[in-house]
C-alpha positions in Angstrom: 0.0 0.0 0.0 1.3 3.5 -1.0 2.1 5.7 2.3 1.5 9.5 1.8 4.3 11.8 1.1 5.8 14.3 4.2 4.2 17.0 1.8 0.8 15.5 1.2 0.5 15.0 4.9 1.7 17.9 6.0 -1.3 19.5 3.5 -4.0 17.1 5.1 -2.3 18.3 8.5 -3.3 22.2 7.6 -6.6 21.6 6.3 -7.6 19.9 10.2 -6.0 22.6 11.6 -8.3 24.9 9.7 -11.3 23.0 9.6 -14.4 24.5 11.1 -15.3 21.5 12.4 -12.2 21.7 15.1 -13.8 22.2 18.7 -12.3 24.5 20.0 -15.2 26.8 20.0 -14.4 29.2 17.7 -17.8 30.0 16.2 -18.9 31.6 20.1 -17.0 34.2 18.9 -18.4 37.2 16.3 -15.0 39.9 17.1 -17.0 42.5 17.5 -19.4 41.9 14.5 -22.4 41.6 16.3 -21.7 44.7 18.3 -21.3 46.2 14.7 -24.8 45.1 13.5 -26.4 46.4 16.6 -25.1 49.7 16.1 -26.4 50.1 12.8 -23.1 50.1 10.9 -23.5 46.8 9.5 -26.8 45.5 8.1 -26.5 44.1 4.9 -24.4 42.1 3.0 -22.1 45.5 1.1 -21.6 46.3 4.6 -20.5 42.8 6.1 -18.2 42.9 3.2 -16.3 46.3 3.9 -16.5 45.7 7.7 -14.8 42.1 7.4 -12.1 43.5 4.4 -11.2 46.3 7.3 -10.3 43.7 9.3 -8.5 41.7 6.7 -6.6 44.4 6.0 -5.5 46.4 9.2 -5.1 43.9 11.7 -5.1 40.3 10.3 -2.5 41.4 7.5 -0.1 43.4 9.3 -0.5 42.3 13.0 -1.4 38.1 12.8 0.3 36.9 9.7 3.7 38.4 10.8 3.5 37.6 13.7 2.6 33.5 12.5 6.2 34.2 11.0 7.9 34.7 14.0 6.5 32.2 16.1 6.7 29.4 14.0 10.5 30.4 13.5 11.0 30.4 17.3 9.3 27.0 17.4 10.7 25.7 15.0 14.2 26.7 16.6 13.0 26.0 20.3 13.2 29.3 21.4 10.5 29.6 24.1 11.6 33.0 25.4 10.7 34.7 22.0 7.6 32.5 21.1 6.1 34.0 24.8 7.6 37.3 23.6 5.4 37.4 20.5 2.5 36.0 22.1 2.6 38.2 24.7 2.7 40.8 21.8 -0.5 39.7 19.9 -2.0 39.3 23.7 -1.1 43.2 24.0 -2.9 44.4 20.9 -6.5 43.0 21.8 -7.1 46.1 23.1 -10.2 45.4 25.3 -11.0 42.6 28.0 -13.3 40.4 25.9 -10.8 39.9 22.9 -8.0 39.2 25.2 -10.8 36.8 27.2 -11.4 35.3 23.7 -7.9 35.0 23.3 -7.1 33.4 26.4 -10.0 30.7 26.1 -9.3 29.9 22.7 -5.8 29.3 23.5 -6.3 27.0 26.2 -8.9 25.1 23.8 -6.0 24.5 21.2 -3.5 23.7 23.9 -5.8 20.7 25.2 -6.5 19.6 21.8 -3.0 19.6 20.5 -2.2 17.8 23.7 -4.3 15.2 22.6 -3.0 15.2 19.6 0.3 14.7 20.7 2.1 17.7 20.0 4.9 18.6 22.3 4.7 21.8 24.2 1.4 22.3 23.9 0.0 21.5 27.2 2.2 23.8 29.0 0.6 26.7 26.9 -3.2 25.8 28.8 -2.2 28.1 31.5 0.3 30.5 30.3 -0.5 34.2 30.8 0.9 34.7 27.1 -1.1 32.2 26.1 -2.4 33.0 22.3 -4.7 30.7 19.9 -2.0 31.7 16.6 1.1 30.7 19.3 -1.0 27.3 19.4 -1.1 27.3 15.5 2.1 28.2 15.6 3.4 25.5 17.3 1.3 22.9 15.2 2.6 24.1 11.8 5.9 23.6 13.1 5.6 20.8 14.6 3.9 19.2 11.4 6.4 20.8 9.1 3.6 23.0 7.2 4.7 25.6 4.8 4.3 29.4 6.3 3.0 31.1 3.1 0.5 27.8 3.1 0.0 28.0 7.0 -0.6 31.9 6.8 -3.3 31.4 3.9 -5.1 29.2 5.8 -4.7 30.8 8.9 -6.5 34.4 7.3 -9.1 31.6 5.2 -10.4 30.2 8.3 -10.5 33.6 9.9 -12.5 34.8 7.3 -15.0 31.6 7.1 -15.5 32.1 10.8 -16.6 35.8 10.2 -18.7 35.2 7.9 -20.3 32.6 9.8 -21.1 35.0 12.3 -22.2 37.3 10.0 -25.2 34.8 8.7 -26.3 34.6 11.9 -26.0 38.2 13.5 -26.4 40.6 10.3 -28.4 37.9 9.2 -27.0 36.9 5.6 -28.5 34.6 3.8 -26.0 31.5 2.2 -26.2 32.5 -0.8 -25.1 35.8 0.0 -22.8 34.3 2.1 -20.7 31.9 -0.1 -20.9 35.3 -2.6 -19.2 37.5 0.5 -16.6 34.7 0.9 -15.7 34.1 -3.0 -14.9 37.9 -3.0 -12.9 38.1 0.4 -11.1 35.4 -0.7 -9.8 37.1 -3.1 -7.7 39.5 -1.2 -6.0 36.8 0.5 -3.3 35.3 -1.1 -2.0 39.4 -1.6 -2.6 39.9 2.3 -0.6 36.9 3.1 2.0 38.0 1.1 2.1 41.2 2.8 2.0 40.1 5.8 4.9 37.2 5.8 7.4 39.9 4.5 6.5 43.0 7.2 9.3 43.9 9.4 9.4 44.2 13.2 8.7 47.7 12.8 5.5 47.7 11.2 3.7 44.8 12.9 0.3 46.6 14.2 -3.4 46.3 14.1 -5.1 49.3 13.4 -8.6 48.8 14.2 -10.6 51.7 15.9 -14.1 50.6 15.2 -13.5 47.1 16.1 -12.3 48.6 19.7 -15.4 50.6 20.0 -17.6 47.4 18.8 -15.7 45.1 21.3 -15.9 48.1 23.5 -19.7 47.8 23.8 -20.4 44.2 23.4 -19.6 44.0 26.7 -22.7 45.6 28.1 -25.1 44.7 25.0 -28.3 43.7 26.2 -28.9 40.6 24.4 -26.1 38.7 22.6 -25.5 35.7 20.5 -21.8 35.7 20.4 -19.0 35.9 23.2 -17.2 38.7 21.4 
């Protein structure tokens, strides 16, 4: 019987680290999106769009995928001092309680699983205070031996899936509108990934003020579907 190639399982590897399917609760979490639609700024499917390509653009771009770069380097080299630094980095720019909560929880969530999974490291990340859910992703792709550039395509793909998840639900879309919204978004990622894996220190930065101000309020909304 033929046995898969490093590089084909290495693939199959990314696409269950991406899956929406993986528990670790993920799809609690709207990121301020339902905050958004509450306060009028997002209600229809134009509006989903430009909200989610903000996103995409000045915070996924130049503060995750760079950041995906550096801590699968210091993974890959076993350098735990700077895989907490950058953690802790990412930890510092969710700038309000309930994306650093949704942070945290996610991260303990990937730690279990990985654990499970057999990954080293990982279940001494369930209770780090620079705990992050991309330092868990991090630590898979190298671990598995995944390509970056792959690793951060998928990494913005699922991202963008899970936000427009949320968006059925909260603005609401319909799926047909939905699977339109993704086919267009998708679009932008393979130049945002691009971007992102080649930013220097200097530069990495979300930039994000509505989000804040979304997140901001969530936290007092009156009735809510979503953790975030």
């Amino acid at each position: 019987m033929a046995t898969a190639t490093p590089d084909a399982l290495a693939e199959l590897r990314l696409r269950q680290l991406t899956s929406a399917a993986l528990p670790v609760g993920a799809f609690a979490y709207s990121q301020g999106l339902e905050s958004a639609v509450e306060a009028g700024w997002v209600g229809d499917p134009a509006q989903a769009e430009a909200w989610i390509r903000g996103q995409l653009r000045h915070t996924a771009t130049t503060l995750e995928v760079p950041l995906l770069v550096r801590l699968v380097a210091a993974f890959g080299h076993s350098d735990q001092a700077a895989a907490l630094r950058w953690s802790g980095l990412l930890l510092a720019m969710r700038d309000t309680a309930e994306l650093r909560a949704q942070e945290r929880a996610l991260a303990g969530a990937w730690a279990v699983l990985l654990g499970e999974l057999g990954v080293p490291g990982a279940a001494a990340w369930s209770d780090c205070p620079q705990r992050t859910a991309l330092a868990l992703y991090a630590l898979a792709v190298a671990h598995y031996g995944i390509d970056v550039d792959a690793a951060a395509r998928a990494w913005l793909w699922a991202w963008l899936e899970a936000q427009v998840s949320a968006a059925v639900r909260a603005v609401p879309l319909g799926h047909a509108a939905a699977q339109r919204l993704l086919y267009a978004l998708a679009a932008d990622i393979p130049t945002a990934a691009a971007r992102g894996l080649t930013l220097p220190d200097a530069d990495i930065a979300g930039a994000a003020p509505a989000l804040s101000i979304a997140s901001c309020r969530h936290e007092t909304q009156y009735s809510r579907l979503f953790r975030s």
